[in-house]
Each structure stands twice: as structure tokens, then as C-alpha cells.
BAVO-98739 format. One line per 2 residues: number of its first residue (from 0); their letters; for each residue x, y, z of N, C-alpha, C, CB. Coordinates in Angstrom, 2 decimals. Glycine has a CB too. Layout:
# residues N
NUM> A> X,Y,Z,X,Y,Z,X,Y,Z,X,Y,Z ~ ...
# end
This chain:
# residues 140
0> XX> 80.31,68.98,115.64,80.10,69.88,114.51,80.68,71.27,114.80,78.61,69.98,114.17 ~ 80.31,71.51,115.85,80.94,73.39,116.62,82.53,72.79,116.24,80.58,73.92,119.23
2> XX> 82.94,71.89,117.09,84.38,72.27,117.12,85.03,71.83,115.84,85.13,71.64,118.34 ~ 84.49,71.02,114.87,85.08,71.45,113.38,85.13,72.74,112.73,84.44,70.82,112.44
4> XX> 83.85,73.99,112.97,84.30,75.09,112.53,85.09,75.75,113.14,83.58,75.71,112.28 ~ 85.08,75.24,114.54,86.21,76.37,115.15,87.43,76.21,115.25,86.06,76.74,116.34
6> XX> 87.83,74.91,114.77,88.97,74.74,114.02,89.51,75.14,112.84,89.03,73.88,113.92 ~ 88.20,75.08,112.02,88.73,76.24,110.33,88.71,77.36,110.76,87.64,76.40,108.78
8> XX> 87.97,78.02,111.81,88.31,79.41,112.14,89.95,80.07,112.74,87.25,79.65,113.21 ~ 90.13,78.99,113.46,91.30,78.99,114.23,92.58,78.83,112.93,91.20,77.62,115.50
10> XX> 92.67,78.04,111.85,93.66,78.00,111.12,93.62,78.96,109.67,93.79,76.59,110.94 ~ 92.52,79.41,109.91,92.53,80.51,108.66,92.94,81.72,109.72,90.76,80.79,107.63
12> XX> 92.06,82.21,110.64,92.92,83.23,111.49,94.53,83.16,111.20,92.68,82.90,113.13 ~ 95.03,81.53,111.45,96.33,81.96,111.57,96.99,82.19,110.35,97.04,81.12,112.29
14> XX> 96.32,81.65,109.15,96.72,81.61,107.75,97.02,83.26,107.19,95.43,80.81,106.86 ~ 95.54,84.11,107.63,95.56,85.13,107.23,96.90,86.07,108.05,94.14,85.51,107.33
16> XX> 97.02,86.06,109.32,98.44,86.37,109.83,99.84,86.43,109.11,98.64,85.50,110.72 ~ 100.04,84.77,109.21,101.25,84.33,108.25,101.54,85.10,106.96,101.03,82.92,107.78
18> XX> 100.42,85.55,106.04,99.87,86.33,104.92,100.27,87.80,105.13,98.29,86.18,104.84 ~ 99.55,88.54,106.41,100.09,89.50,106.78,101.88,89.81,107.16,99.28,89.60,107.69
20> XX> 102.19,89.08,107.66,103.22,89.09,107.99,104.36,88.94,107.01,103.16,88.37,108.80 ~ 103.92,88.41,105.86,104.44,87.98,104.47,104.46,89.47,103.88,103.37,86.78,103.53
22> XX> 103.31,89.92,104.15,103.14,91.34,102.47,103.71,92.48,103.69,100.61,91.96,101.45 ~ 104.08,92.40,104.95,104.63,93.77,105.53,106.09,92.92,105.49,103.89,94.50,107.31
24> XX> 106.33,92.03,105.29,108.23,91.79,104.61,108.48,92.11,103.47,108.89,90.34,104.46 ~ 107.83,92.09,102.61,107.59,92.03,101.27,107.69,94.07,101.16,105.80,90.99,100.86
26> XX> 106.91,94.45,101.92,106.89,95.90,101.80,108.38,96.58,102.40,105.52,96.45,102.66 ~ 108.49,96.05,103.24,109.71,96.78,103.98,111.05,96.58,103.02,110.01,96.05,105.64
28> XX> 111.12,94.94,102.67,112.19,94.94,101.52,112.22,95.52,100.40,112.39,93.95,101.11 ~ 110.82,96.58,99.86,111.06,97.31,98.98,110.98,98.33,99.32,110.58,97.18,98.12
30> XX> 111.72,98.85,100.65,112.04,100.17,100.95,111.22,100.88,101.54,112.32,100.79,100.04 ~ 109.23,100.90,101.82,108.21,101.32,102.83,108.73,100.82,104.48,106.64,100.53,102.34
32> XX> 108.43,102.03,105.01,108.18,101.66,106.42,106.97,101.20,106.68,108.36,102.65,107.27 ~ 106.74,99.73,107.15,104.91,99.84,107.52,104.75,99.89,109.20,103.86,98.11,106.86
34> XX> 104.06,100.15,109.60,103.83,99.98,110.49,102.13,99.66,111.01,104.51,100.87,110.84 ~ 101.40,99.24,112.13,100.29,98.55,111.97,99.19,100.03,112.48,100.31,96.92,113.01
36> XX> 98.28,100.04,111.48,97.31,100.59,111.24,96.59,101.09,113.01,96.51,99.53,110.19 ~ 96.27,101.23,113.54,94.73,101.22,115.16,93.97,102.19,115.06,95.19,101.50,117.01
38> XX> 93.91,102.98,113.85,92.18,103.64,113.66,91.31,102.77,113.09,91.98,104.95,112.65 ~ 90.07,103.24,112.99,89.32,102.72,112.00,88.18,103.51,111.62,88.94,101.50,112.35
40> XX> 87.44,103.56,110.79,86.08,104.26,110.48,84.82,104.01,111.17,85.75,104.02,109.21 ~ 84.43,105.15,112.02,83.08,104.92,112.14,81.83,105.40,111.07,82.87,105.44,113.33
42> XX> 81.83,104.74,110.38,80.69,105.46,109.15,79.47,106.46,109.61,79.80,104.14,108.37 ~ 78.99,105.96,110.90,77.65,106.44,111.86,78.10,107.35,111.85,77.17,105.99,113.25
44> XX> 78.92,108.00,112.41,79.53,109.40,112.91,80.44,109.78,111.64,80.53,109.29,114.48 ~ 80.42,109.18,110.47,81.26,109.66,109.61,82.53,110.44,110.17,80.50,110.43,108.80
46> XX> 83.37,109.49,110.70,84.87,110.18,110.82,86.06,108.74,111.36,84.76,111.75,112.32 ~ 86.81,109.14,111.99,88.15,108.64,112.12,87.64,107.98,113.35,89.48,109.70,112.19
48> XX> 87.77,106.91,113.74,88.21,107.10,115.49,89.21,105.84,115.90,86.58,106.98,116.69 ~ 89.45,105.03,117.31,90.31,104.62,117.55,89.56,103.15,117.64,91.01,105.33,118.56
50> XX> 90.68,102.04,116.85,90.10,100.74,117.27,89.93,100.25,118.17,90.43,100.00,117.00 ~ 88.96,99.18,118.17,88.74,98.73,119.71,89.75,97.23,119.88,86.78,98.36,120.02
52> XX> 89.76,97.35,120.77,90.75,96.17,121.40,89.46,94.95,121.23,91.44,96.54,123.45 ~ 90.39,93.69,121.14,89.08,92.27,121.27,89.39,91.63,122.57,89.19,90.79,119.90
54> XX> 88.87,91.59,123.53,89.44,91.02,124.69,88.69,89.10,124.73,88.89,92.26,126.21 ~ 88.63,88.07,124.94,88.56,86.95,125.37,88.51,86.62,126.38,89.12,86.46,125.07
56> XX> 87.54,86.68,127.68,87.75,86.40,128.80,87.81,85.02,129.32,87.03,87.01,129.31 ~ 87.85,84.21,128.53,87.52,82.62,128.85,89.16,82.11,128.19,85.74,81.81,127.77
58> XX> 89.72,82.64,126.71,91.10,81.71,126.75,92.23,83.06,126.96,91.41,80.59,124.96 ~ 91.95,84.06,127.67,92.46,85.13,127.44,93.60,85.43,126.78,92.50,85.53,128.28
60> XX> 92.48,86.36,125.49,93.38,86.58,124.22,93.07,87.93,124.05,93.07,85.66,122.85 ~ 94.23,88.73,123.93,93.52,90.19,123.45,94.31,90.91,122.21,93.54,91.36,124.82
62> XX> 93.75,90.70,121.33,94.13,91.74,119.69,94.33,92.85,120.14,92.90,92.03,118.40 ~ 95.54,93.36,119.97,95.83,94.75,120.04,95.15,95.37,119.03,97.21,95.06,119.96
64> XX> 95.39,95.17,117.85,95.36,95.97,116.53,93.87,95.64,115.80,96.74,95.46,115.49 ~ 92.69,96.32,115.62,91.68,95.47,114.69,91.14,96.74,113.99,90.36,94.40,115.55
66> XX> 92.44,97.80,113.58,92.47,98.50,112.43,91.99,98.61,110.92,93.28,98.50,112.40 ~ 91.47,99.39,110.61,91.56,99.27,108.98,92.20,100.30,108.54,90.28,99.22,108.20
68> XX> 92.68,100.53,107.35,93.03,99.13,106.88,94.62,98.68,107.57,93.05,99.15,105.02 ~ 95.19,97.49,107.56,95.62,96.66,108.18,97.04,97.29,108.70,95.59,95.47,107.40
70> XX> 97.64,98.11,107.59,99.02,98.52,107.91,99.14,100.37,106.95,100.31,96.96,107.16 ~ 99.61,101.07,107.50,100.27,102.37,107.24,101.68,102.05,106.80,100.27,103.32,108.52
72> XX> 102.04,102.88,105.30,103.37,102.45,104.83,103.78,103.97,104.14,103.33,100.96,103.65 ~ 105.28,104.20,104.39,105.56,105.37,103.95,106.79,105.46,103.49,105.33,106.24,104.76
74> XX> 107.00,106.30,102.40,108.27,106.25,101.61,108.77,107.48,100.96,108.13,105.31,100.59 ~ 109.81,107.79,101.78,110.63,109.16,101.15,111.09,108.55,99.58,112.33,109.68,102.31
76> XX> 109.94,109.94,98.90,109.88,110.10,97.24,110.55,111.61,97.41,108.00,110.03,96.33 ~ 111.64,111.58,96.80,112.81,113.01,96.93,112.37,114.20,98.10,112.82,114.00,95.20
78> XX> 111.40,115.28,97.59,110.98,115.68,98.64,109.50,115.61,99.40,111.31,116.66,98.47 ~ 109.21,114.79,99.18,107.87,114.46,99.77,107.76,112.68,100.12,106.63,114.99,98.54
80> XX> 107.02,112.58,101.18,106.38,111.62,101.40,105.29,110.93,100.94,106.27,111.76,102.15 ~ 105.23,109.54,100.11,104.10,108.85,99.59,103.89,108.04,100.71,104.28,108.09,98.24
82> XX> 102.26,108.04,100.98,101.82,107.71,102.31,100.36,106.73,102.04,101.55,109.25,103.25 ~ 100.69,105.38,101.87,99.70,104.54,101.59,98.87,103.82,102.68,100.23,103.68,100.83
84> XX> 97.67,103.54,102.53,97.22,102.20,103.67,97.23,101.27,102.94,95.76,102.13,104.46 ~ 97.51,99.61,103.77,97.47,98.47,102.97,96.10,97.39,103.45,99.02,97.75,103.14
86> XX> 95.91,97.18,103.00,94.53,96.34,103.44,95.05,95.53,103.14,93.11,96.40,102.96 ~ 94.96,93.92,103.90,95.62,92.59,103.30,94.77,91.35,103.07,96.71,92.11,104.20
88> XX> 93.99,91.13,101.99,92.96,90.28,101.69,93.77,89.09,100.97,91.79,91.03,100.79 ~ 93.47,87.82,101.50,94.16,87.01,100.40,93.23,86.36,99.63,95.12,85.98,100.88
90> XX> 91.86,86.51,99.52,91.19,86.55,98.01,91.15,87.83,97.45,89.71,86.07,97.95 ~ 91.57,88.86,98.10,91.56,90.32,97.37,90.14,91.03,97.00,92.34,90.16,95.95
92> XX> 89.09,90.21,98.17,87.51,90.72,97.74,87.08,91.83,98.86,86.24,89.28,97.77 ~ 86.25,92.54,98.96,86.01,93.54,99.82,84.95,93.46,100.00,86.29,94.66,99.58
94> XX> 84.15,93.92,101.13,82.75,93.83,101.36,82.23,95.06,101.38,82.39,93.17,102.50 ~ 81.01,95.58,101.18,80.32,96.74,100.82,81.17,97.83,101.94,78.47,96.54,101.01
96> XX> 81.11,97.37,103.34,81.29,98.57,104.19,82.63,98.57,104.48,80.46,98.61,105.44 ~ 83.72,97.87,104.17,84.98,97.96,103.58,85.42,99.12,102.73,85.10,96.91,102.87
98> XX> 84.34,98.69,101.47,84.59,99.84,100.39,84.15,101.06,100.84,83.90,99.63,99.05 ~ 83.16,101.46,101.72,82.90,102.71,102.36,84.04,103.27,102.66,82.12,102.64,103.47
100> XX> 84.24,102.58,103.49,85.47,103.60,104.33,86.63,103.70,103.71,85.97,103.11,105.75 ~ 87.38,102.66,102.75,88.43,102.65,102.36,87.83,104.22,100.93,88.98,100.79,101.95
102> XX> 86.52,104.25,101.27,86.63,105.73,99.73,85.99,106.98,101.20,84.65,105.40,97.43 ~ 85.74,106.60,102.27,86.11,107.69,103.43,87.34,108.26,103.78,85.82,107.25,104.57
104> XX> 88.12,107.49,103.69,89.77,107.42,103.39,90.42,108.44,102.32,90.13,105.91,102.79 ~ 89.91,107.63,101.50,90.39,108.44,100.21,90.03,109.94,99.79,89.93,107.69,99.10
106> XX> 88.57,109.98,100.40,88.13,111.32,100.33,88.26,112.59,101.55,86.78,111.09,100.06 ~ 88.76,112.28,102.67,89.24,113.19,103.52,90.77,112.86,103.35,88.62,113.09,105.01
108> XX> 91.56,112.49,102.36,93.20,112.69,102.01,93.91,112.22,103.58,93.67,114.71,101.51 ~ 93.55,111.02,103.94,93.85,110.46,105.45,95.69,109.74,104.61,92.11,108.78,106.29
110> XX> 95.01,109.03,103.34,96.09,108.24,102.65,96.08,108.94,101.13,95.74,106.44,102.64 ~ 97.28,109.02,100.34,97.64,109.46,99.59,96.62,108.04,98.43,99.31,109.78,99.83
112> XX> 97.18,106.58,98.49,96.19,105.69,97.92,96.35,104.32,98.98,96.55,105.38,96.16 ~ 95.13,103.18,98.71,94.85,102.64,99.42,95.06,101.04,98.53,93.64,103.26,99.99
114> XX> 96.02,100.28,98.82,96.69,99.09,98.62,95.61,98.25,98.83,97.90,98.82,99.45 ~ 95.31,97.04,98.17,94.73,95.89,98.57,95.93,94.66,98.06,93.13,95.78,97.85
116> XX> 96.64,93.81,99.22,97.51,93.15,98.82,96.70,91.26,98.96,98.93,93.68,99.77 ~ 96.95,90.81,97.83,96.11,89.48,97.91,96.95,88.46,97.29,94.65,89.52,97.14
118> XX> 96.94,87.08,97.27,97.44,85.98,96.94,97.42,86.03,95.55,96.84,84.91,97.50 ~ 98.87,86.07,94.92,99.00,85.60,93.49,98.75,84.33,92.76,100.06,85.76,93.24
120> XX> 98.66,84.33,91.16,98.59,83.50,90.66,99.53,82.36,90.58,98.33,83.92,89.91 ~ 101.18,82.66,91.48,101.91,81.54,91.24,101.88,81.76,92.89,103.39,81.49,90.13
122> XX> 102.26,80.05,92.97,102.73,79.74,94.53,103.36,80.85,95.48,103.84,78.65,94.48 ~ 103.09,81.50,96.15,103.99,82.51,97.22,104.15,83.81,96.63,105.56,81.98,97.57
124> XX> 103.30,84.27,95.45,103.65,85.08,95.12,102.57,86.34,95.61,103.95,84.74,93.89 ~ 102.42,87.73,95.98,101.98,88.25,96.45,101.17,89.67,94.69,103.11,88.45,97.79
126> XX> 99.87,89.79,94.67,99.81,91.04,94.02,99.38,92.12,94.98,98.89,90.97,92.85 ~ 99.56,93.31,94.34,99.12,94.55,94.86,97.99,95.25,93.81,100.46,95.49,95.10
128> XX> 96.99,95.68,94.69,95.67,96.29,93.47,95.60,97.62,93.97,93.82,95.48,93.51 ~ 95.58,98.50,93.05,95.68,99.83,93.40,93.62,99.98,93.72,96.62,100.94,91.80
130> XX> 92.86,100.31,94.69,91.78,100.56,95.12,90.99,101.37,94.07,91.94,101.12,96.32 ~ 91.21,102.60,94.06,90.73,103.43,93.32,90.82,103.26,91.68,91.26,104.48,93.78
132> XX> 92.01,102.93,90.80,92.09,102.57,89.78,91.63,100.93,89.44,93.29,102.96,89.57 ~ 91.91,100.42,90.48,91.62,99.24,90.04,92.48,98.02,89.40,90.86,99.55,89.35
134> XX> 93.15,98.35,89.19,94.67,97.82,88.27,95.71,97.54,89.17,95.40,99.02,87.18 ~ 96.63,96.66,88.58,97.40,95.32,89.66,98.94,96.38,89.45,97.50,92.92,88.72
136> XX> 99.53,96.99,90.68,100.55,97.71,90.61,102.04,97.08,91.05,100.16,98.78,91.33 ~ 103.25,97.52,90.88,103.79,97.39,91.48,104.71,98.19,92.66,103.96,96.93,90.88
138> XX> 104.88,98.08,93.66,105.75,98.76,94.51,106.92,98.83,94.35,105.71,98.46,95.50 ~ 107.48,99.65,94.31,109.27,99.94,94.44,109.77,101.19,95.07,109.99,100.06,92.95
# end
């Protein structure tokens, strides 16, 4: 029974990757630099600080990155820089202390706005939800 879930754990891990790796191609071909996120929010201390590494001492595996949100993307707009975070959900749902920080974010001006990129309605197709408005955007 254990090692059936830790097999759905093991192939959604990699699902959600593949996913990631999809919406930062997807970003770069429309002209954002992304690059991968390594802060994250401590709500307790209300502020910024640095992610923690996941280390595995038994199949040794160690996550560099366990950032929120997932990727930093930036794009020379004539003279200024538009400077987004992307969070990459592929049901596109958020959990309460998600939404904390991603409006901790928003309210110390860390990101200009905050992307939620999730699985479209046709095969392979990717949407983007603007956080704060709420409404399905597009990038260019």
C-alpha cells in the first residue's frame, strides 16, 4: 500500500517539473528572462528570507530551489523593467498560506504582479491568471 503512494508521489513530482519546465519555455519564447525563484516568505517573522535546501539522506537527493513563488521573470518595457513572479500550479488552485504571501509580495512591491501559470483547457496548452485581478492574461 506505502509503495503505491509513493509511486503517485514520485510521478506527479515529476509531472509537475515537466510542467515547470514547459511554462519557463513558454516564457522565455515570449521574450521574459526567468530565472528560478530561492526566497521565500516567512509569515512568523513577516518578511523575505532564504529557501531552505531539502536534503535526503537515505536516496541522496537534494532540491536546490524550494522557492516561492517558483520563477522570477523580467522584461525590458521601453524604459523600465516589468518584473513578475510566476507560481506554477497545474490545477491553478492555491492554498490559504500561499495566498498570504503571494499578497506579502504584492504588498511590500518585491514583484510588480504575481503570475499563476496552470494547465489549459486544450491538450498542451498553458493559461496565465493574473493573482490580484483574477482574470486569465496574456504574455507578450
Amino acid at each position: 500500500m506505502i509503495k503505491k503512494y509513493s509511486l503517485r508521489g514520485k510521478k506527479g513530482r515529476a509531472a509537475g517539473t515537466r510542467f515547470e519546465a514547459k511554462v519557463r519555455a513558454e516564457l522565455e519564447k515570449a521574450g521574459w528572462i526567468v530565472d528560478k525563484w530561492s526566497n521565500n516568505v516567512d509569515l512568523e517573522k513577516n518578511k523575505l528570507v532564504k529557501a531552505k535546501r531539502k536534503f535526503n539522506p537515505y536516496l541522496k537527493v537534494l532540491v536546490m530551489s524550494t522557492g516561492f513563488p517558483d520563477f522570477i521573470a523580467f522584461k525590458n518595457k521601453k524604459n523600465f523593467y516589468e518584473i513578475i513572479g510566476v507560481e506554477v500550479k497545474s490545477n491553478g488552485w492555491l492554498d490559504k498560506e500561499e495566498k498570504e504571501k503571494i499578497n506579502f509580495l504584492l504588498k511590500n512591491k518585491i514583484f510588480n504582479k504575481v503570475i499563476i501559470a496552470k494547465k489549459g483547457k486544450k491538450r498542451g496548452s498553458i493559461e496565465y491568471l493574473d493573482f490580484e485581478k483574477g482574470k486569465l492574461i496574456t504574455l507578450s
